[in-house]
C-alpha positions, 0 to 999 in steps of 0.5 A, spaced: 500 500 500 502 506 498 504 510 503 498 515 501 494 511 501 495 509 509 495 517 510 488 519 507 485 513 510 487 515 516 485 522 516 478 520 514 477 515 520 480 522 524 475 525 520 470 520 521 472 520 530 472 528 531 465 527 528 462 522 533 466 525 538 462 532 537 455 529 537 456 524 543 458 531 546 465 529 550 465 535 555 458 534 558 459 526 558 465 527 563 461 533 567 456 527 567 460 523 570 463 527 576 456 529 579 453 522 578 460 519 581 459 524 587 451 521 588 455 515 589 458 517 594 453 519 599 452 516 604 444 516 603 444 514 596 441 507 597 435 509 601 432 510 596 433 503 591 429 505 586 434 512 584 440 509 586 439 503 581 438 509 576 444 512 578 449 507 579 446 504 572 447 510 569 454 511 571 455 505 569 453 505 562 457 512 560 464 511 563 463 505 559 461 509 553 467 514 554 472 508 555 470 506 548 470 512 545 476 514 547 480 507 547 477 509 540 481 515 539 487 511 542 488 507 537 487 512 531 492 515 534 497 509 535 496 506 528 498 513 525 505 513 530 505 505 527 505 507 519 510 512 521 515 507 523 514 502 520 515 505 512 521 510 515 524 503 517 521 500 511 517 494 515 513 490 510 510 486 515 508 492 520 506 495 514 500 489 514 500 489 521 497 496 520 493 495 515 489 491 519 489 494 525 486 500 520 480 496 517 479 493 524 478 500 526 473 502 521 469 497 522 469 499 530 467 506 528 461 505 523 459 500 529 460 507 534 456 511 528 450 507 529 450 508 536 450 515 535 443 514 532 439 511 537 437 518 541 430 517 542 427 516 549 428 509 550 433 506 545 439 506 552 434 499 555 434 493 554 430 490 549 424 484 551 423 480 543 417 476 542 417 471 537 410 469 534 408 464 528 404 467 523 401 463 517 404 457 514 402 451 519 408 447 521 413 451 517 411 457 520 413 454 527 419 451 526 420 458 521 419 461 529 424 457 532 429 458 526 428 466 528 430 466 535 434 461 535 437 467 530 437 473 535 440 469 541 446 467 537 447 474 536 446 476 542 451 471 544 456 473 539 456 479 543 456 477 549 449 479 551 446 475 556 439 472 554 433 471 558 428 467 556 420 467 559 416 463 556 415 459 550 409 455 547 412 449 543 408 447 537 405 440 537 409 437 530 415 442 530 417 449 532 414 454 537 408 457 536 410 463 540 417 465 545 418 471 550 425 473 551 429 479 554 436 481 550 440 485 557 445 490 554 445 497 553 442 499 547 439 493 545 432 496 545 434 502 540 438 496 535 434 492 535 427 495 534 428 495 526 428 488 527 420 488 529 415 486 523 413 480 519 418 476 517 417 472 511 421 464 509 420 460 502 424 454 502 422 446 500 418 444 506 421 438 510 415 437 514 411 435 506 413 428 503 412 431 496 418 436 496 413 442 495 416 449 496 412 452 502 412 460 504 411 461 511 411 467 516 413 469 522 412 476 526 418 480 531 415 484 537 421 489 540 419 492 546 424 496 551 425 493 558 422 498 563 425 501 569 422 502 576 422 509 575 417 508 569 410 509 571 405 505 569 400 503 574 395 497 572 388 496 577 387 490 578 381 489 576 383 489 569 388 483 569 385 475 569 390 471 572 392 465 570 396 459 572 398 452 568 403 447 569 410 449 565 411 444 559 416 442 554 417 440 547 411 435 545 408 436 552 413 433 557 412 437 563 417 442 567 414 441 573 410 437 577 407 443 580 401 449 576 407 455 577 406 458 570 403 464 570 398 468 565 397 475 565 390 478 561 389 485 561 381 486 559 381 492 556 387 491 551 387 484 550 395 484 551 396 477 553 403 474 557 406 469 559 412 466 563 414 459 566 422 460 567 421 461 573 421 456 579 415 458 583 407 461 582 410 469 585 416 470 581 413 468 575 407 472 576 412 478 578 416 477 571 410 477 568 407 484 570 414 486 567 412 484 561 405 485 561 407 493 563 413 493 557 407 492 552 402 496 554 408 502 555 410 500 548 403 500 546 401 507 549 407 510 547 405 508 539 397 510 540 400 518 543 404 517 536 398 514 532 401 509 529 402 502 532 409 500 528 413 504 532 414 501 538 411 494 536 411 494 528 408 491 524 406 484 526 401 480 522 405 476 519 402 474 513 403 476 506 403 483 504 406 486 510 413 483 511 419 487 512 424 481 510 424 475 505 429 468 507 429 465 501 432 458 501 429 455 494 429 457 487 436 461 490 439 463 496 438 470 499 436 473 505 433 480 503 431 487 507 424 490 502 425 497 506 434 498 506 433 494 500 440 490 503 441 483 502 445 477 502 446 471 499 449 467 506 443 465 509 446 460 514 450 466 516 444 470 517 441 464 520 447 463 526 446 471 528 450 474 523 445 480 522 449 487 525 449 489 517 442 488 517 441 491 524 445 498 522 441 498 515 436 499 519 437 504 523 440 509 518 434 507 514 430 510 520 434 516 522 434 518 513 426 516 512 424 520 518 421 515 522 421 517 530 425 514 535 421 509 540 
């Protein structure tokens, strides 16, 4: 690589830095830090869980931004003292050394870029997803299944704990719907462009016939709440009730009805959470559920439009976000970024960041609020 090129590359990712560093706003982000680090010190702070929770998670969440940030910054700053050295020294292999310490930057930045965009109310929360099967019988089922065992993988590939709640099993194969929380920071703004209708063709392997088959599921992205939230329910409008937790083709979980459901009348939003070992806590998760849908869905009729929070989820044709196609060819396509891949069994194994910050850009350029 030419010396001028490795120069005008690094001036563009210094370019591309001091524009980030400007709208995350460096300055008010360590004075940030200092007052909340003073609140932690009081030793009254704990009087109040609720705020101190808040506090020490906000804390929490911006020296990590601000060590990313400026761990960033260090290594620019590195790479052009190592391309320095090394073409003065003539150093081939340092050389290369740096020029994929360069592309490993670029992609960290583009990566940070995309955060930048996630500035709407709930976007720094942890995301809950719910998984539904839509049209398509058995294939859809298993479609589902193939969806979150899709987002898990992701998750797992970036270390992010997964929760699961509850998850309905289809009789033949599949589920029929799951419930299950992403816990990182910004998980809620990342992965809310991922709500809608998904949509797979492929040759069935549930029809002895070998017919192609187009099923459908749908993807509900909701962000966790808080315990400062507000949002109080009467009692009056929850139907409660409780079932024995079951597995795969019925086997049971345990001996004991500890599975809860939770039916809000006026709405008709229904939950359910069974990962839990006892009736209390699974009802008490399951209000934090029940509470984070019906947030996310005051919050879309207070916009008047429901896809902004929940998206759209019928799951059936006409209204899908995203095309599998397994048969006649290979392609994982996004109808709204127009993005697309011919390596589905990458996509299936949680390989989706590209379409994820297709998504977000796609959003930020139409318009489209943030949730």
């Amino acid at each position: 690589m030419a010396p001028t090129d490795f120069a005008e590359r690094i001036k563009q990712l210094d370019g591309t830095m001091t524009s980030i560093e400007k709208v995350l706003d460096l300055d008010a982000m360590q004075a940030e830090v200092a007052d909340l680090q003073q609140q932690v010190l009081a030793p009254d702070l704990w009087d109040d869980q609720a705020n101190a929770q808040v506090v020490t998670g906000r804390l929490s969440l911006l020296q990590a931004e601000l060590e990313r940030v400026t761990g960033l910054r260090q290594r620019i700053d590195d790479l052009e003292i190592m391309v320095q050295l090394s073409q003065e020294e003539s150093d081939a292999a340092s050389l290369a050394d740096a020029d994929t310490e360069l592309a490993s930057i670029h992609k960290t930045l583009e990566a940070l870029e995309v955060r930048t965009l996630l500035s709407g109310e709930y976007d720094v929360r942890e995301a809950l997803m719910s998984v539904r099967s839509g049209a398509g019988g058995v294939d859809a089922a298993d479609f589902a299944e193939m969806l979150m065992r899709m987002y898990t993988r992701w998750a797992e590939r970036h270390k992010y704990p997964v929760e699961v709640y509850d998850t309905s099993y289809a009789e033949e194969a599949g589920i029929k719907s799951a419930t299950f929380a992403i816990k990182a920071p910004y998980a809620y703004g990342t992965l809310s462009v991922e709500a809608g209708t998904h949509r797979l063709v492929r040759i069935s392997p549930f029809d002895n016939q070998g017919r192609r088959q187009t099923s459908f599921a749908a993807i509900e992205v909701v962000p966790v709440l808080e315990q400062t939230d507000q949002m109080d329910i009467p009692e009056e409008e929850i139907r409660v009730d409780v079932y024995r937790s079951s597995g795969p083709g019925g086997q049971s979980v345990n001996t004991t009805d500890s599975a809860v459901r939770l039916t809000h009348v006026p709405t008709g939003v229904v939950v359910s959470c069974q990962n839990e070992k006892s009736q209390l806590q699974n009802k008490a998760t399951a209000m934090v559920i029940l509470k984070a849908k019906l947030l996310a869905l005051k919050k879309a009729e207070e916009r008047a439009t429901l896809d902004e929070l929940r998206g759209d989820v019928q799951a059936s044709w006409g209204d899908q976000m995203r095309n599998y196609v397994l048969n006649p060819y290979q392609m994982v396509k996004d109808l709204r970024t127009e993005y697309e891949t011919g390596n589905t069994s990458a996509v299936f194994d949680g390989e989706i960041d590209d379409f994820i910050e297709a998504g977000i850009r796609w959003r930020r350029g139409h318009g489209a609020a943030d949730a």
